[in-house]
N, C-alpha and C positions, 0 to 999 in steps of 0.2 A: 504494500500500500504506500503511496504516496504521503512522505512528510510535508505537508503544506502549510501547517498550523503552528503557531508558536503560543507558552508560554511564556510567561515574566512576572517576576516579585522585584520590591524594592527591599534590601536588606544591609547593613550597617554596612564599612568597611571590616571591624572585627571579624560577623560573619560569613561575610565574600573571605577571606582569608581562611577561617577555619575550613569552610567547604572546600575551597581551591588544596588545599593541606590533606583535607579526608579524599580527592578527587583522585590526588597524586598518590595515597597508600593506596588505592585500588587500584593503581596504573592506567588511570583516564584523567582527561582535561575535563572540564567545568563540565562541556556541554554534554559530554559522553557520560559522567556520572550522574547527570541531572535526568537524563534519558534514561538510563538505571534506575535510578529511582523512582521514577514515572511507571514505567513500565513493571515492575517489581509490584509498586504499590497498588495498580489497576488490575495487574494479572493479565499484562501481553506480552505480547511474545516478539521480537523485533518483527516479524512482519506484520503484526498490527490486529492480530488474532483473538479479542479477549477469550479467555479463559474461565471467568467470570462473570455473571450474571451484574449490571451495573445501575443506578436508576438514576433516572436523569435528573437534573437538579440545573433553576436559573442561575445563571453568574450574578 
């Protein structure tokens, strides 16, 4: 499936740093960990599979 869609938060410099820190013990850059844990937390799979039953909710 096609990545078309972005995320984004605003968060300290402190925590861009710890993230950036925990990115790199997992041997990924920001955006590669941040996908990890996207996908982890929803239950896909990298080609975009969920796994999980999920219920939709307004932003």
């Amino acid at each position: 499936m096609e990545r078309s869609e972005r995320l984004a938060t605003s968060v300290t410099p402190d925590t861009k740093q710890m993230f950036r820190v925990r990115a790199a013990e997992n041997g990924m850059n920001m955006s590669e960990y941040l996908r990890h844990l996207v996908h982890e937390d929803i239950g896909e799979g990298p080609e975009g599979n969920s796994a999980k039953a999920t219920a939709a909710t307004a932003d």
